[in-house]
N, C-alpha and C positions, 0 to 999 in steps of 0.2 A: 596541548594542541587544540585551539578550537577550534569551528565547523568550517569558515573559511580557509585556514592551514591549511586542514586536511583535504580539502578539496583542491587546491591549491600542488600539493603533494601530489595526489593521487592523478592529476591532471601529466603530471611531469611524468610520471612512472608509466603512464599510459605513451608517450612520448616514441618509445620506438613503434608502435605499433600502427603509427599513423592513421589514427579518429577521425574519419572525414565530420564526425559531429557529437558533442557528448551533452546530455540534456538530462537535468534535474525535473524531477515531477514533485506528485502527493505534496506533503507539507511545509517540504522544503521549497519548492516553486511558489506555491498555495497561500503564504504568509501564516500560517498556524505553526510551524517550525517553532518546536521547544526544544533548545538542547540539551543534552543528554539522556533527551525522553524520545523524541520523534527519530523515527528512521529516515535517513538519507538515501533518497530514494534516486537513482539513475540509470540510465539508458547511454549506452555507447555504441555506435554506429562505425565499424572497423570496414576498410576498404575492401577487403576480401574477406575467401573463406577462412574461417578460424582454423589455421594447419596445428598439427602437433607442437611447431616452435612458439606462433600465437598463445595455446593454449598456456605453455609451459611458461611465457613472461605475463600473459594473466594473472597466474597463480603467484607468483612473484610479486607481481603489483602488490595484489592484495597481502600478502606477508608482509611485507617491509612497510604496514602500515600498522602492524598491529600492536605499534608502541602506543598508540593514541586510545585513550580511552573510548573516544567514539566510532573509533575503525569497527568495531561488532557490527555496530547500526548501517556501517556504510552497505548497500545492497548496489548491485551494478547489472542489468541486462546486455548483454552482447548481439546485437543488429548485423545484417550488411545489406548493402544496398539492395540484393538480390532476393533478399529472407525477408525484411522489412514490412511488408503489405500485406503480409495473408495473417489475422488476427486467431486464428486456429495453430500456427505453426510452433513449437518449443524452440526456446536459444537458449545458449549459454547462459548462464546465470550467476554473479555469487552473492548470496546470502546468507545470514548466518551461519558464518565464517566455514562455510564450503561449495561447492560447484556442483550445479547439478541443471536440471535444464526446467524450464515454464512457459509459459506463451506472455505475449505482450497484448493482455486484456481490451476491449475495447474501452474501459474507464479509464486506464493511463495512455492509450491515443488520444483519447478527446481532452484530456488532461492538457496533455502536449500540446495540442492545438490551441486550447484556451489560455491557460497559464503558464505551459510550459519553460523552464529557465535555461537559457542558450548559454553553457559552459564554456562551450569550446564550437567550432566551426558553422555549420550549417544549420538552418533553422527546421521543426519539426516541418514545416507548410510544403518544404522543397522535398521529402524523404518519404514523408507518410502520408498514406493516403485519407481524406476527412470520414468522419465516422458519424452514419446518419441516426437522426432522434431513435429511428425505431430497430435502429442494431443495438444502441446503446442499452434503450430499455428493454430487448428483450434478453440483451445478457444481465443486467442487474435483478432481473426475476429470476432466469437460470439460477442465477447463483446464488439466491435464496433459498428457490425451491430443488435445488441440486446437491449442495456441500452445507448449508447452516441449518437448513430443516431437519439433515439426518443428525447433522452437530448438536442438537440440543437433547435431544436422546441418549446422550455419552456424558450423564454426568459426571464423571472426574477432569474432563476439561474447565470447565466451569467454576473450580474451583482455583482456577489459573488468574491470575486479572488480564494477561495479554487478552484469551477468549473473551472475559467480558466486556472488556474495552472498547474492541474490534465488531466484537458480534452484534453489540446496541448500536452503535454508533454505524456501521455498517448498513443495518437493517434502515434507521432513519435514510441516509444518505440516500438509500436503493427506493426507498417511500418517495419523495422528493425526484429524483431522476426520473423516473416511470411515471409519474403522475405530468410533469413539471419541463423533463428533456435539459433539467439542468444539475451542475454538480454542483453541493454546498462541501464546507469545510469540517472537519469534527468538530469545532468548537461550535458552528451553525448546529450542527445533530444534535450536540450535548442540548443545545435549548429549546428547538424543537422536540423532543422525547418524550418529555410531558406534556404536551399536547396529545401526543399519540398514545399517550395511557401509561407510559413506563413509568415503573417505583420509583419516585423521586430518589427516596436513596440511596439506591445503585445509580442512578444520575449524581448526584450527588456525589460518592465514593467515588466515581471515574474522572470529573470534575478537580475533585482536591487530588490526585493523583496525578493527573495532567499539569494540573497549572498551578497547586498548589505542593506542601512538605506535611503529607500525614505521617501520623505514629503507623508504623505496621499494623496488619488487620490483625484479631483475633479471631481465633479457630473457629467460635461460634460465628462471628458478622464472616467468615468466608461460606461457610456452609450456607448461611441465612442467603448471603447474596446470592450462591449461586442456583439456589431453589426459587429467588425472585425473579431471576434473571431467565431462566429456564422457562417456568411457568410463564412470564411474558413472553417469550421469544414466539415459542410454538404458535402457540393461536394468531400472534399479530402478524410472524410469517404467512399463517396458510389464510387468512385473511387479506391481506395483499396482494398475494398469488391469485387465488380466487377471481377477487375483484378486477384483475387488470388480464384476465382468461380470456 
């Protein structure tokens, strides 16, 4: 089943549930969509509150999807017209392949608004409210100097490739946003990175993982990477932070 199928599927199963609008973000929107690699990122905006029988045909949905190899990746946020607007607030979520609740960031509003992909009914402009230069940038500082500044202190994530893929790539992106007011793509990050001082060869290694078919890492190039990757992150985090104080 591939990316269209399953969204295609997943569009129908959502069916009783009546979507007044279901919206594709991140990479899938974005044109950087790799499949079987990128996460299928969406936003469903249900007419009402999510009751117990809601709940229980969510859970469904997402089951009766998980013959397709790319069902893992699918991720879904749950909206309603009434929860929608407050960027602080937690919804319904599934992600990795379980339910639990998150808030809808100000970088996938502004997402929505810019690139956003119209699945199914109503467009983001009509639902959500626009998300100004300086909410945007001082949530991508937060979240630098809030959840990845303390992350790089925990080396055994780092020795993850999700962490390091996400955490460089991130950090570029949040550089760019904050300076700039605008969002580039991961594959923009991946080239900008070296510019901002990062080890080519963790550029490099995330690179041929994304877009290319490496040989698996060896014990040593993971441990190497995640000591490069680390000793970068910190300083160019709290330099960033710093400078945009």
């Amino acid at each position: 089943m591939d990316t269209e199928t399953l969204l295609a599927r997943f569009l129908r199963e959502l069916t009783p549930l009546e979507p007044a609008a279901v919206w594709a973000h991140g990479s899938l929107a974005g044109g950087d969509y790799q499949e079987g690699r990128s996460d299928l990122d969406l936003i469903a905006v249900l007419p009402g509150r999510v009751s117990p029988a809601a709940l229980w045909r969510i859970a469904v949905a997402h089951a009766r999807l998980r013959r397709s190899p790319l069902a893992a990746r699918l991720h879904c946020t749950y909206l309603t017209p009434s929860t929608a607007s407050d960027p602080a607030r937690s919804h319904l979520t599934w992600a990795h392949e379980e339910l639990f609740r998150r808030p809808v960031t100000p970088v996938t509003r502004r997402e929505l608004h810019v690139f956003g992909r119209v699945l199914h009914g109503r467009a983001p402009a009509g639902l959500l409210p626009p998300v100004s230069d300086r909410e945007l940038g001082d949530f991508v500082l937060r979240d630098q100097r809030d959840f990845w500044r303390p992350a790089v202190e925990k080396a055994p994530l780092w020795l993850r490739d999700d962490w390091v893929d996400v955490g460089m790539t991130t950090f570029a992106r949040a550089t760019v946003t904050s300076r700039e007011g605008r969002l580039i793509s991961k594959r923009e990050a991946l080239d900008l990175l070296p510019d901002l001082g990062a080890p080519t060869e963790v550029v490099d290694d995330i690179r041929s993982r994304r877009y290319g078919d490496p040989a698996p890492p060896t014990e040593e190039w993971t441990a190497r990477r995640a000591r490069l990757t680390r000793d970068y992150l910190g300083p160019a985090i709290d330099a960033l932070t710093a400078s945009c104080a």
